[in-house]
DRENTORKOL-3810 file (N, C-alpha, C; in nm, 4 decimals):
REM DRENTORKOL-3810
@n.u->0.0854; n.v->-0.1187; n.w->0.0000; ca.u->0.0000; ca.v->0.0000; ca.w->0.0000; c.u->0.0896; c.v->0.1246; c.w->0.0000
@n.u->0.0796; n.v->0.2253; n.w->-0.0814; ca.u->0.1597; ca.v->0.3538; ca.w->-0.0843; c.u->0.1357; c.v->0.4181; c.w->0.0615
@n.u->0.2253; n.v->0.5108; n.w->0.0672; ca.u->0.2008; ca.v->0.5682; ca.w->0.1773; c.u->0.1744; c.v->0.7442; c.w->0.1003
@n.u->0.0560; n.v->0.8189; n.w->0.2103; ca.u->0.0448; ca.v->0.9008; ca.w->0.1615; c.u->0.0521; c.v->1.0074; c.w->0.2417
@n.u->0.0159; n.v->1.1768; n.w->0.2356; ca.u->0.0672; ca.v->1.2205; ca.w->0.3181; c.u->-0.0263; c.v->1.2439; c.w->0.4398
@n.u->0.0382; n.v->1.2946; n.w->0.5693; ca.u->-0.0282; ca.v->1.2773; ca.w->0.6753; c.u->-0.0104; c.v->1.1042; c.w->0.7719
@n.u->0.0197; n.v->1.0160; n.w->0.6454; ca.u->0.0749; ca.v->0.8802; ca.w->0.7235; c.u->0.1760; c.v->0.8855; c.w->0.8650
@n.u->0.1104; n.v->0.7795; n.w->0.9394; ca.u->0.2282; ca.v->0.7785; ca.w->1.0307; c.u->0.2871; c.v->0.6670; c.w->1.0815
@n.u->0.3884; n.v->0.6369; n.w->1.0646; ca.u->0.4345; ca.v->0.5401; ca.w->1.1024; c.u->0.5398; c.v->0.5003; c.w->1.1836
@n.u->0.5057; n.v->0.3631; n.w->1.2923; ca.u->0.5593; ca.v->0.3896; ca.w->1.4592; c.u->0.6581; c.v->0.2782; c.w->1.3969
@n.u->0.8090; n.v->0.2951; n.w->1.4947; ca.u->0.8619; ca.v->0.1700; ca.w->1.5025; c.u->0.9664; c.v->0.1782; c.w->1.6436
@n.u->0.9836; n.v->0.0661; n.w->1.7154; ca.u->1.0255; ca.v->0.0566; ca.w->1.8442; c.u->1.1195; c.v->-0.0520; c.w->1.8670
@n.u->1.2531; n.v->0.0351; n.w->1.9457; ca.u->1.3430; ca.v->-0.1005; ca.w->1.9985; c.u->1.4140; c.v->-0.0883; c.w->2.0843
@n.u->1.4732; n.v->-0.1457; n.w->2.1598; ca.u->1.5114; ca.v->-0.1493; ca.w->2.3183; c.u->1.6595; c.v->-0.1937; c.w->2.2694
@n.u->1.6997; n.v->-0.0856; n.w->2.2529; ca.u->1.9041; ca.v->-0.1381; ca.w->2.3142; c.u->1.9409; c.v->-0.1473; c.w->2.3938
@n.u->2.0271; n.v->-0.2409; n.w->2.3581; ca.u->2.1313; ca.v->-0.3644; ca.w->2.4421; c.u->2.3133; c.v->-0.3394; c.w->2.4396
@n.u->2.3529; n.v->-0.3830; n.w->2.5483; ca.u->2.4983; ca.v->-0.3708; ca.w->2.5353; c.u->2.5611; c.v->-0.4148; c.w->2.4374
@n.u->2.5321; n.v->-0.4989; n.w->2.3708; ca.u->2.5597; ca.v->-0.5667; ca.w->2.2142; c.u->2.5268; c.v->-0.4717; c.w->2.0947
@n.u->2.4373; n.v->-0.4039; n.w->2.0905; ca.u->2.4164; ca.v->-0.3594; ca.w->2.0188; c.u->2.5404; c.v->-0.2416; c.w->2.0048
@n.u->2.5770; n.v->-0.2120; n.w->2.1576; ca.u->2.6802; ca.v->-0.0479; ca.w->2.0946; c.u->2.7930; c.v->-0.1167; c.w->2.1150
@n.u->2.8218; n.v->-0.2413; n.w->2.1382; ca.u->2.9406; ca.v->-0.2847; ca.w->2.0981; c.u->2.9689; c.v->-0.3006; c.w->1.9679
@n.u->2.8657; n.v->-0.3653; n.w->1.8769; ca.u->2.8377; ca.v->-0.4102; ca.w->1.7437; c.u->2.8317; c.v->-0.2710; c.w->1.6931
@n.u->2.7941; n.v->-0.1051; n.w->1.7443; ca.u->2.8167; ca.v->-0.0348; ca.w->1.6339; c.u->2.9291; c.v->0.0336; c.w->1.6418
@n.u->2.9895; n.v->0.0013; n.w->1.8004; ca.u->3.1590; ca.v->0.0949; ca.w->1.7938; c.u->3.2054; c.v->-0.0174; c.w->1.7480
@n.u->3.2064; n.v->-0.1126; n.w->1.6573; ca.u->3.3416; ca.v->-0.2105; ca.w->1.6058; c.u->3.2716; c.v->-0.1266; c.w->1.4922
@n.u->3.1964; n.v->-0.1231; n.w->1.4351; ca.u->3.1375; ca.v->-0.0616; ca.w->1.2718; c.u->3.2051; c.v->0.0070; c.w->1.2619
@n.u->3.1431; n.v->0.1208; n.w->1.3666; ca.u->3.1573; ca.v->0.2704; ca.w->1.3109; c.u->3.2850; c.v->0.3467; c.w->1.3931
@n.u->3.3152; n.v->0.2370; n.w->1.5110; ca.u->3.5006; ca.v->0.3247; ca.w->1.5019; c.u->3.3922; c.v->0.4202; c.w->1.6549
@n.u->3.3205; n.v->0.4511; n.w->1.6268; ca.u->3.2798; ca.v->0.5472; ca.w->1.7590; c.u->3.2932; c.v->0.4927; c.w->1.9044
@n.u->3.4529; n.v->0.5302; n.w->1.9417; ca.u->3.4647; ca.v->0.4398; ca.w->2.0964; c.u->3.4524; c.v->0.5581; c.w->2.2110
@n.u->3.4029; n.v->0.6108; n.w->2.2258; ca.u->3.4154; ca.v->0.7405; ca.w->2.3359; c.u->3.4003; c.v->0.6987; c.w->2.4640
@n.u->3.4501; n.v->0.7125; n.w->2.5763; ca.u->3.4464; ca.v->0.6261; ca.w->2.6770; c.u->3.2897; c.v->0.5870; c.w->2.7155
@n.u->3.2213; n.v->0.6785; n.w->2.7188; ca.u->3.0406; ca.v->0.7257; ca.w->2.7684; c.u->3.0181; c.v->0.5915; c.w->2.6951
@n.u->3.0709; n.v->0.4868; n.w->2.5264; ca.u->2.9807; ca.v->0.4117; ca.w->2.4750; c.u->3.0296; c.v->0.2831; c.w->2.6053
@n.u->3.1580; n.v->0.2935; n.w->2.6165; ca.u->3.2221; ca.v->0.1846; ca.w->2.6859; c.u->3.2290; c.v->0.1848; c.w->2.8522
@n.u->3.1708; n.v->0.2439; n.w->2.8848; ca.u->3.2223; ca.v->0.2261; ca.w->3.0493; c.u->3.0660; c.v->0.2925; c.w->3.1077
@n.u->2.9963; n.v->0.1591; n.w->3.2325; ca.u->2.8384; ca.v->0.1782; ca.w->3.2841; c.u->2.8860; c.v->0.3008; c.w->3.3249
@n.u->2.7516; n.v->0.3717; n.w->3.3713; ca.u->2.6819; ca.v->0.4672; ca.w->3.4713; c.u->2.6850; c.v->0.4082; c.w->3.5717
@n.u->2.6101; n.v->0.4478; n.w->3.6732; ca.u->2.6222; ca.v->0.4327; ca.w->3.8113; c.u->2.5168; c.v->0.3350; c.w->3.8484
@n.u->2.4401; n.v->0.3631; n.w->3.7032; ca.u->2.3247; ca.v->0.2264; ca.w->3.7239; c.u->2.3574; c.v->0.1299; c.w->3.5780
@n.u->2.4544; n.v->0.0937; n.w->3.5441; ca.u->2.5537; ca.v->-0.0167; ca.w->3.4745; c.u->2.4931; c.v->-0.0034; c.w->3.3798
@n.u->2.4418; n.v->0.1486; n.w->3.2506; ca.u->2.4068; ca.v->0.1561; ca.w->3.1788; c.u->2.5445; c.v->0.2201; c.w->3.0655
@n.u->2.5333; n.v->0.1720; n.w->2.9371; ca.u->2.5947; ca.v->0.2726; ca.w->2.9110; c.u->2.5086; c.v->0.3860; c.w->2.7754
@n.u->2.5941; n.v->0.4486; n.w->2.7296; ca.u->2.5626; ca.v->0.5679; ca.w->2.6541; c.u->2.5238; c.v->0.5267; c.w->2.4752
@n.u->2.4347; n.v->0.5084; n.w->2.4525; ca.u->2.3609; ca.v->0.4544; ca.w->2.3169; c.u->2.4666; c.v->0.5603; c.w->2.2125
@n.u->2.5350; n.v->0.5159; n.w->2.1068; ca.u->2.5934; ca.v->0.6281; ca.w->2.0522; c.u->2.4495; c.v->0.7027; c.w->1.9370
@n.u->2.4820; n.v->0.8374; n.w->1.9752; ca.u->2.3906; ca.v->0.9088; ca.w->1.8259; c.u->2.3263; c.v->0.8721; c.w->1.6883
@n.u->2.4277; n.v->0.8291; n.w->1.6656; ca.u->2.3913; ca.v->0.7429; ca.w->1.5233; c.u->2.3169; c.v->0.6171; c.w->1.5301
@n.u->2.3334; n.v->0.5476; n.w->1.6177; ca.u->2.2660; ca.v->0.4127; ca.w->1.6554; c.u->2.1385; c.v->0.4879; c.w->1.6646
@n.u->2.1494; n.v->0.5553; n.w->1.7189; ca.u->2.0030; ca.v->0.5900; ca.w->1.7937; c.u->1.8761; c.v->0.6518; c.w->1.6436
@n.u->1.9959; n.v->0.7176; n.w->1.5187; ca.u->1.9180; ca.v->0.7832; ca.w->1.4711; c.u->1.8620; c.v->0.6519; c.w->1.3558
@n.u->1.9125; n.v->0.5241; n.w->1.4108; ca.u->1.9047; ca.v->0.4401; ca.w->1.2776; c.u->1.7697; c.v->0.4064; c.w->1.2854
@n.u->1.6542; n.v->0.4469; n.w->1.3884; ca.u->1.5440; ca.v->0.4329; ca.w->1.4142; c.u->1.4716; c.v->0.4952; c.w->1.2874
@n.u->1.4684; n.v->0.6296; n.w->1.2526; ca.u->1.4045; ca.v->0.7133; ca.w->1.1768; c.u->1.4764; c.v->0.6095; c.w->0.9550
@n.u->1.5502; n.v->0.6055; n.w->1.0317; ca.u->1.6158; ca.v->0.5229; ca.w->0.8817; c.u->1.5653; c.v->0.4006; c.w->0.8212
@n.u->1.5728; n.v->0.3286; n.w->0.9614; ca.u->1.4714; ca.v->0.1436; ca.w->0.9595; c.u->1.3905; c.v->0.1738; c.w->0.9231
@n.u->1.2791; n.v->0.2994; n.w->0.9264; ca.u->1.1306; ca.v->0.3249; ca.w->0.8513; c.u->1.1448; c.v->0.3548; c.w->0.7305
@n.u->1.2530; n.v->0.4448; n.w->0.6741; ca.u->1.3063; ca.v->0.4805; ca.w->0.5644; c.u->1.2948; c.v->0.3542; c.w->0.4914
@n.u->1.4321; n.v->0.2727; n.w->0.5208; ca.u->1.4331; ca.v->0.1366; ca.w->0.4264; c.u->1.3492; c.v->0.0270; c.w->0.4372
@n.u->1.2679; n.v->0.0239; n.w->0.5245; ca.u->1.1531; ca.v->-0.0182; ca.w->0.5029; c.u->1.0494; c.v->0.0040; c.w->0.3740
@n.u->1.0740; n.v->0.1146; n.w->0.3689; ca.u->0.9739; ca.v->0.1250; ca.w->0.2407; c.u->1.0404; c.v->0.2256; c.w->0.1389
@n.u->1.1696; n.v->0.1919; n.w->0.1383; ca.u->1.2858; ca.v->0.1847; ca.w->-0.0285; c.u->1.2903; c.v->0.3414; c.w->-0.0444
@n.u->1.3068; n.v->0.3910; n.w->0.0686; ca.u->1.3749; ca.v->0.5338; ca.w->0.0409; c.u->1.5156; c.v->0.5521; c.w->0.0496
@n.u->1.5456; n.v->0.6302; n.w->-0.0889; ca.u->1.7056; ca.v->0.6701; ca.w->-0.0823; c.u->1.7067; c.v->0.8272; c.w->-0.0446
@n.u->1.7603; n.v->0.8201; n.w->0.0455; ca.u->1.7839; ca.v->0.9851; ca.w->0.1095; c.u->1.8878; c.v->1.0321; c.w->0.0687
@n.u->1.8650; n.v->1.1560; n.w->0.0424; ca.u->1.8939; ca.v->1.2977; ca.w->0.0268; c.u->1.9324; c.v->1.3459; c.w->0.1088
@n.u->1.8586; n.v->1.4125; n.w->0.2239; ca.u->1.9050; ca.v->1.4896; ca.w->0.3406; c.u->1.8270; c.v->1.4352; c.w->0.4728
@n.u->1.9402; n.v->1.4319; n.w->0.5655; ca.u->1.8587; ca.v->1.3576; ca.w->0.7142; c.u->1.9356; c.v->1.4690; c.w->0.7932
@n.u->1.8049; n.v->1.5397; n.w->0.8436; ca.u->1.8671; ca.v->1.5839; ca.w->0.9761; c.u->1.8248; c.v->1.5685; c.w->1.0935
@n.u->1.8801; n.v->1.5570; n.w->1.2158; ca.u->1.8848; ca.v->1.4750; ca.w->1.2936; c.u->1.9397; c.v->1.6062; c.w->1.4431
@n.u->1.8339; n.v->1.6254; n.w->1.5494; ca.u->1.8418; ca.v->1.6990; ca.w->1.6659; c.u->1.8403; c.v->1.6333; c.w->1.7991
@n.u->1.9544; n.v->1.5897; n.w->1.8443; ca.u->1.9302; ca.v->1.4892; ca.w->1.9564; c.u->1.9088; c.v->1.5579; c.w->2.0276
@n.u->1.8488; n.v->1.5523; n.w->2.1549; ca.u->1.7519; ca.v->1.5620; ca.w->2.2470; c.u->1.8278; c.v->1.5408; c.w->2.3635
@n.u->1.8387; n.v->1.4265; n.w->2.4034; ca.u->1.8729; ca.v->1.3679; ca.w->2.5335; c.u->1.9558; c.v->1.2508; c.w->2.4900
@n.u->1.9944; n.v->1.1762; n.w->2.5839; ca.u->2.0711; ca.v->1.0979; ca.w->2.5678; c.u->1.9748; c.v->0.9353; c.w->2.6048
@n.u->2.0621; n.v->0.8496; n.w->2.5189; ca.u->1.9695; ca.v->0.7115; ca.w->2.5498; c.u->2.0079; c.v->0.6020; c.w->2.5730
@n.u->1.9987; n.v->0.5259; n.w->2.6501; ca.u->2.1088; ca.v->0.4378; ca.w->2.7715; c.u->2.0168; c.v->0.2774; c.w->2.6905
@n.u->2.1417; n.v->0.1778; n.w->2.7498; ca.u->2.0739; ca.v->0.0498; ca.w->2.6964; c.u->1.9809; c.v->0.0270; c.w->2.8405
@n.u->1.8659; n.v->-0.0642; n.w->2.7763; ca.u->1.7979; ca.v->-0.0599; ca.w->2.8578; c.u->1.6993; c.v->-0.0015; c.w->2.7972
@n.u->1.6850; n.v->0.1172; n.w->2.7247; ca.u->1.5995; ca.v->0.2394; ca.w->2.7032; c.u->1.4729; c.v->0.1604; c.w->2.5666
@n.u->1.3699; n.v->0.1483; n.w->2.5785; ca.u->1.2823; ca.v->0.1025; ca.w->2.4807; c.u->1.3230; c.v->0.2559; c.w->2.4033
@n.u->1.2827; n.v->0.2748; n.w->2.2666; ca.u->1.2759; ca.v->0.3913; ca.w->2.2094; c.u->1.1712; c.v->0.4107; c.w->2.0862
@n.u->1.0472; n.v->0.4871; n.w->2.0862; ca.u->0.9579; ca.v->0.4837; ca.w->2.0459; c.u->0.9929; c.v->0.5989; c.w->1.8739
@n.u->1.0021; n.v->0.5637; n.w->1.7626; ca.u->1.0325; ca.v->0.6676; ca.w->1.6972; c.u->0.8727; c.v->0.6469; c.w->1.5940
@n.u->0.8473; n.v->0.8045; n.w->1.5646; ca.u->0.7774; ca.v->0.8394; ca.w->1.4821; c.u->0.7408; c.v->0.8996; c.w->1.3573
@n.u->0.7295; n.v->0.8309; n.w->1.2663; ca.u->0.7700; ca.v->0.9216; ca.w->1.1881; c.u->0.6270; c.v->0.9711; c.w->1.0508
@n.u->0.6476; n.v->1.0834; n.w->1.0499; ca.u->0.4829; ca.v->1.1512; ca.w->0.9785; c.u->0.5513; c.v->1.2116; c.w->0.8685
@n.u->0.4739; n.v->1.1451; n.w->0.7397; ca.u->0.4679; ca.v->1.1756; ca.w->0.5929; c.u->0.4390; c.v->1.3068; c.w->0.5208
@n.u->0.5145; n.v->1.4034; n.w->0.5216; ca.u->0.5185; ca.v->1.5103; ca.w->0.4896; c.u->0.4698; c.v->1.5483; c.w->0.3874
@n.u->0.5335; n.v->1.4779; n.w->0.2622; ca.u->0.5416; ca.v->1.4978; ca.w->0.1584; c.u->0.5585; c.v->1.3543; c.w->0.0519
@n.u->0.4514; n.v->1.3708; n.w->-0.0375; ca.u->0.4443; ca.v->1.2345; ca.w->-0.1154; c.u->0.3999; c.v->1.2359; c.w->-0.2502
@n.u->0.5087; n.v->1.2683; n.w->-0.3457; ca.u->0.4506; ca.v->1.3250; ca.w->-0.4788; c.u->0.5278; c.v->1.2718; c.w->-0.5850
@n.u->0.4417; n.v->1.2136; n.w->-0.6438; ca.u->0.5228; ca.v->1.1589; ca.w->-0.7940; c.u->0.5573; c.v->1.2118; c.w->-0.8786
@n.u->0.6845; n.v->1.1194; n.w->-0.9567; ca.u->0.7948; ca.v->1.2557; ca.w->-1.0190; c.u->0.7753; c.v->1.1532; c.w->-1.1634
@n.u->0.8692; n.v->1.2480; n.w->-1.2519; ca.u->0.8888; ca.v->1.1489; ca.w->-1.3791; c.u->0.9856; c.v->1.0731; c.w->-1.3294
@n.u->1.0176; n.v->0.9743; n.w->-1.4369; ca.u->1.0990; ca.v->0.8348; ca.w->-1.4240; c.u->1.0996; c.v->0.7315; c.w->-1.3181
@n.u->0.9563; n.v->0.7339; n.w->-1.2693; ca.u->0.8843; ca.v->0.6320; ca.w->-1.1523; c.u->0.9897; c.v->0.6752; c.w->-1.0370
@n.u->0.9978; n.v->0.8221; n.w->-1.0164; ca.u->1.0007; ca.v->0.8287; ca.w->-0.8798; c.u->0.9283; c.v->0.9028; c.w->-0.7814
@n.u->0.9411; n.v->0.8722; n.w->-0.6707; ca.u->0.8298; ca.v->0.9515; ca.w->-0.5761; c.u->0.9267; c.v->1.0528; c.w->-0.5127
@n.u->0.8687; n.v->1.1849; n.w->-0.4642; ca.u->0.9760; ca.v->1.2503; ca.w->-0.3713; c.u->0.9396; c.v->1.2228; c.w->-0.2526
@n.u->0.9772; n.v->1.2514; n.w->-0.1618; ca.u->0.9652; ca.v->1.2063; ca.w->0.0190; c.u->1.0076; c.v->1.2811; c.w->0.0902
@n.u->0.9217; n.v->1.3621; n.w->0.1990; ca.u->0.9897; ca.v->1.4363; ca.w->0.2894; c.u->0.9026; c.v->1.3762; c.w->0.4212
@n.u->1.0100; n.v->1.3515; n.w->0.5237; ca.u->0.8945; ca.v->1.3282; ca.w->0.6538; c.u->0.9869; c.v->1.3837; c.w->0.7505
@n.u->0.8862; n.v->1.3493; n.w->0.8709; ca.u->0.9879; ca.v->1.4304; ca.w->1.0124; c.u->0.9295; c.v->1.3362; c.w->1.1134
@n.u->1.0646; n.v->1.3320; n.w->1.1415; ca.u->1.0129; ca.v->1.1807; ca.w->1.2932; c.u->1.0378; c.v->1.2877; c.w->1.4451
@n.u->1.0033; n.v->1.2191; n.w->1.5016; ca.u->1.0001; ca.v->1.2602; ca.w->1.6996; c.u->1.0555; c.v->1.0638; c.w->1.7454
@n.u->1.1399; n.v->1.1091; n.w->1.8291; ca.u->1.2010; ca.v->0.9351; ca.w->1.9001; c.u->1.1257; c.v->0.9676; c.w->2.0460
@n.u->1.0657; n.v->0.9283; n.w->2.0627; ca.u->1.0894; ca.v->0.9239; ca.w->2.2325; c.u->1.1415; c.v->0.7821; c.w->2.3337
@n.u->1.1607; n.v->0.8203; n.w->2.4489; ca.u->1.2055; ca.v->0.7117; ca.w->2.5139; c.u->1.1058; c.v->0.6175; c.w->2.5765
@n.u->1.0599; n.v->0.5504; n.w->2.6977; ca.u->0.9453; ca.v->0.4541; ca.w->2.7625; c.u->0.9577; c.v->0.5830; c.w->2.8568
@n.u->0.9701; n.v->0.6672; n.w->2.9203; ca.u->0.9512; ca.v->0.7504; ca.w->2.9634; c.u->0.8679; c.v->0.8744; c.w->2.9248
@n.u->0.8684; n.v->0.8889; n.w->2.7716; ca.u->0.7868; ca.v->0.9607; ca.w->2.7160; c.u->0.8700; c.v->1.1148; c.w->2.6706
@n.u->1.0154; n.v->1.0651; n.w->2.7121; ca.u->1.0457; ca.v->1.2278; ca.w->2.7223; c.u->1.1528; c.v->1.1981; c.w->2.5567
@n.u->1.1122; n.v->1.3237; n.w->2.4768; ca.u->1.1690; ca.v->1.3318; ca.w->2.3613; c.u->1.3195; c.v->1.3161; c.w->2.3718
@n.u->1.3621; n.v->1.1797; n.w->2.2738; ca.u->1.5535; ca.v->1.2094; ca.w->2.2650; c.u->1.6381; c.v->1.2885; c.w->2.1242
@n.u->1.5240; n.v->1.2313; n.w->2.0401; ca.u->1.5682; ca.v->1.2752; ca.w->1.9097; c.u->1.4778; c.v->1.3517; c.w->1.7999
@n.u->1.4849; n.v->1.4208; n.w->1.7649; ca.u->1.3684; ca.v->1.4786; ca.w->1.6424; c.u->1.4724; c.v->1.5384; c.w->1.5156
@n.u->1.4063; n.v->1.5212; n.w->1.4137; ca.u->1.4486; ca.v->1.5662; ca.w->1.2769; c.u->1.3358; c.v->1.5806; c.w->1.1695
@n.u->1.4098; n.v->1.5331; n.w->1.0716; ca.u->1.3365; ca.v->1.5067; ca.w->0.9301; c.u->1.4145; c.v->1.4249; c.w->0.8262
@n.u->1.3672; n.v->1.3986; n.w->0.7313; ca.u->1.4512; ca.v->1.3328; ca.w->0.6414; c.u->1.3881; c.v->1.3466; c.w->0.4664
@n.u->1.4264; n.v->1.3511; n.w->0.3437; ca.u->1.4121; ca.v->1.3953; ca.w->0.2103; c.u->1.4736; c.v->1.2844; c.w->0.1243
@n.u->1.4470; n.v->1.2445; n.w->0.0595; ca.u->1.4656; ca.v->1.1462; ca.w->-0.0750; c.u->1.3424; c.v->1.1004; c.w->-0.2064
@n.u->1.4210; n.v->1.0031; n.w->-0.2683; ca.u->1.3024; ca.v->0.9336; ca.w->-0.3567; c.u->1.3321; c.v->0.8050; c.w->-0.3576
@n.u->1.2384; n.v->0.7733; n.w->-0.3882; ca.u->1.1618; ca.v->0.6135; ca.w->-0.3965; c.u->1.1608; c.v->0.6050; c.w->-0.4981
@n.u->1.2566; n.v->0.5100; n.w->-0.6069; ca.u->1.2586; ca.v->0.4509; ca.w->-0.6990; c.u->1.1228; c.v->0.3077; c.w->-0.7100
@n.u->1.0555; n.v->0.3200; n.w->-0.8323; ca.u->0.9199; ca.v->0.2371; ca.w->-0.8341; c.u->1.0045; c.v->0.1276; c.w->-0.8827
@n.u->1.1077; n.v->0.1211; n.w->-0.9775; ca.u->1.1381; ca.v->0.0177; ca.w->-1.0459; c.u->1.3029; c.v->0.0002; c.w->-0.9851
@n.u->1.3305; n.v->-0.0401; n.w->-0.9299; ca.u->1.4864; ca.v->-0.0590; ca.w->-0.8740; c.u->1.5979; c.v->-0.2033; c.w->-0.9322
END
Protein backbone atom coordinates (compact mmCIF):
# COMPACT_ATOMS: atom_id res chain seq x y z
CA UNK A 1 0.00 0.00 0.00
CA UNK A 2 1.60 3.54 -0.84
CA UNK A 3 2.01 5.68 1.77
CA UNK A 4 0.45 9.01 1.61
CA UNK A 5 0.67 12.21 3.18
CA UNK A 6 -0.28 12.77 6.75
CA UNK A 7 0.75 8.80 7.24
CA UNK A 8 2.28 7.79 10.31
CA UNK A 9 4.35 5.40 11.02
CA UNK A 10 5.59 3.90 14.59
CA UNK A 11 8.62 1.70 15.02
CA UNK A 12 10.25 0.57 18.44
CA UNK A 13 13.43 -1.00 19.98
CA UNK A 14 15.11 -1.49 23.18
CA UNK A 15 19.04 -1.38 23.14
CA UNK A 16 21.31 -3.64 24.42
CA UNK A 17 24.98 -3.71 25.35
CA UNK A 18 25.60 -5.67 22.14
CA UNK A 19 24.16 -3.59 20.19
CA UNK A 20 26.80 -0.48 20.95
CA UNK A 21 29.41 -2.85 20.98
CA UNK A 22 28.38 -4.10 17.44
CA UNK A 23 28.17 -0.35 16.34
CA UNK A 24 31.59 0.95 17.94
CA UNK A 25 33.42 -2.11 16.06
CA UNK A 26 31.37 -0.62 12.72
CA UNK A 27 31.57 2.70 13.11
CA UNK A 28 35.01 3.25 15.02
CA UNK A 29 32.80 5.47 17.59
CA UNK A 30 34.65 4.40 20.96
CA UNK A 31 34.15 7.41 23.36
CA UNK A 32 34.46 6.26 26.77
CA UNK A 33 30.41 7.26 27.68
CA UNK A 34 29.81 4.12 24.75
CA UNK A 35 32.22 1.85 26.86
CA UNK A 36 32.22 2.26 30.49
CA UNK A 37 28.38 1.78 32.84
CA UNK A 38 26.82 4.67 34.71
CA UNK A 39 26.22 4.33 38.11
CA UNK A 40 23.25 2.26 37.24
CA UNK A 41 25.54 -0.17 34.74
CA UNK A 42 24.07 1.56 31.79
CA UNK A 43 25.95 2.73 29.11
CA UNK A 44 25.63 5.68 26.54
CA UNK A 45 23.61 4.54 23.17
CA UNK A 46 25.93 6.28 20.52
CA UNK A 47 23.91 9.09 18.26
CA UNK A 48 23.91 7.43 15.23
CA UNK A 49 22.66 4.13 16.55
CA UNK A 50 20.03 5.90 17.94
CA UNK A 51 19.18 7.83 14.71
CA UNK A 52 19.05 4.40 12.78
CA UNK A 53 15.44 4.33 14.14
CA UNK A 54 14.04 7.13 11.77
CA UNK A 55 16.16 5.23 8.82
CA UNK A 56 14.71 1.44 9.59
CA UNK A 57 11.31 3.25 8.51
CA UNK A 58 13.06 4.81 5.64
CA UNK A 59 14.33 1.37 4.26
CA UNK A 60 11.53 -0.18 5.03
CA UNK A 61 9.74 1.25 2.41
CA UNK A 62 12.86 1.85 -0.28
CA UNK A 63 13.75 5.34 0.41
CA UNK A 64 17.06 6.70 -0.82
CA UNK A 65 17.84 9.85 1.09
CA UNK A 66 18.94 12.98 0.27
CA UNK A 67 19.05 14.90 3.41
CA UNK A 68 18.59 13.58 7.14
CA UNK A 69 18.67 15.84 9.76
CA UNK A 70 18.85 14.75 12.94
CA UNK A 71 18.42 16.99 16.66
CA UNK A 72 19.30 14.89 19.56
CA UNK A 73 17.52 15.62 22.47
CA UNK A 74 18.73 13.68 25.33
CA UNK A 75 20.71 10.98 25.68
CA UNK A 76 19.70 7.11 25.50
CA UNK A 77 21.09 4.38 27.71
CA UNK A 78 20.74 0.50 26.96
CA UNK A 79 17.98 -0.60 28.58
CA UNK A 80 15.99 2.39 27.03
CA UNK A 81 12.82 1.03 24.81
CA UNK A 82 12.76 3.91 22.09
CA UNK A 83 9.58 4.84 20.46
CA UNK A 84 10.33 6.68 16.97
CA UNK A 85 7.77 8.39 14.82
CA UNK A 86 7.70 9.22 11.88
CA UNK A 87 4.83 11.51 9.79
CA UNK A 88 4.68 11.76 5.93
CA UNK A 89 5.18 15.10 4.90
CA UNK A 90 5.42 14.98 1.58
CA UNK A 91 4.44 12.34 -1.15
CA UNK A 92 4.51 13.25 -4.79
CA UNK A 93 5.23 11.59 -7.94
CA UNK A 94 7.95 12.56 -10.19
CA UNK A 95 8.89 11.49 -13.79
CA UNK A 96 10.99 8.35 -14.24
CA UNK A 97 8.84 6.32 -11.52
CA UNK A 98 10.01 8.29 -8.80
CA UNK A 99 8.30 9.51 -5.76
CA UNK A 100 9.76 12.50 -3.71
CA UNK A 101 9.65 12.06 0.19
CA UNK A 102 9.90 14.36 2.89
CA UNK A 103 8.94 13.28 6.54
CA UNK A 104 9.88 14.30 10.12
CA UNK A 105 10.13 11.81 12.93
CA UNK A 106 10.00 12.60 17.00
CA UNK A 107 12.01 9.35 19.00
CA UNK A 108 10.89 9.24 22.32
CA UNK A 109 12.05 7.12 25.14
CA UNK A 110 9.45 4.54 27.62
CA UNK A 111 9.51 7.50 29.63
CA UNK A 112 7.87 9.61 27.16
CA UNK A 113 10.46 12.28 27.22
CA UNK A 114 11.69 13.32 23.61
CA UNK A 115 15.53 12.09 22.65
CA UNK A 116 15.68 12.75 19.10
CA UNK A 117 13.68 14.79 16.42
CA UNK A 118 14.49 15.66 12.77
CA UNK A 119 13.37 15.07 9.30
CA UNK A 120 14.51 13.33 6.41
CA UNK A 121 14.12 13.95 2.10
CA UNK A 122 14.66 11.46 -0.75
CA UNK A 123 13.02 9.34 -3.57
CA UNK A 124 11.62 6.14 -3.97
CA UNK A 125 12.59 4.51 -6.99
CA UNK A 126 9.20 2.37 -8.34
CA UNK A 127 11.38 0.18 -10.46
CA UNK A 128 14.86 -0.59 -8.74
Amino acid sequence: MPLKVGDIITFERTFTVRDVELFTEISGDEGIHHRTPDEQGRLVIQGLLTASLPTKVGGNHNVLARNMNFEFLRPVYTGDTIICEVKIEKYEAQANNRTAIIASFICENQNEKEVLKGDFSGVILEAL
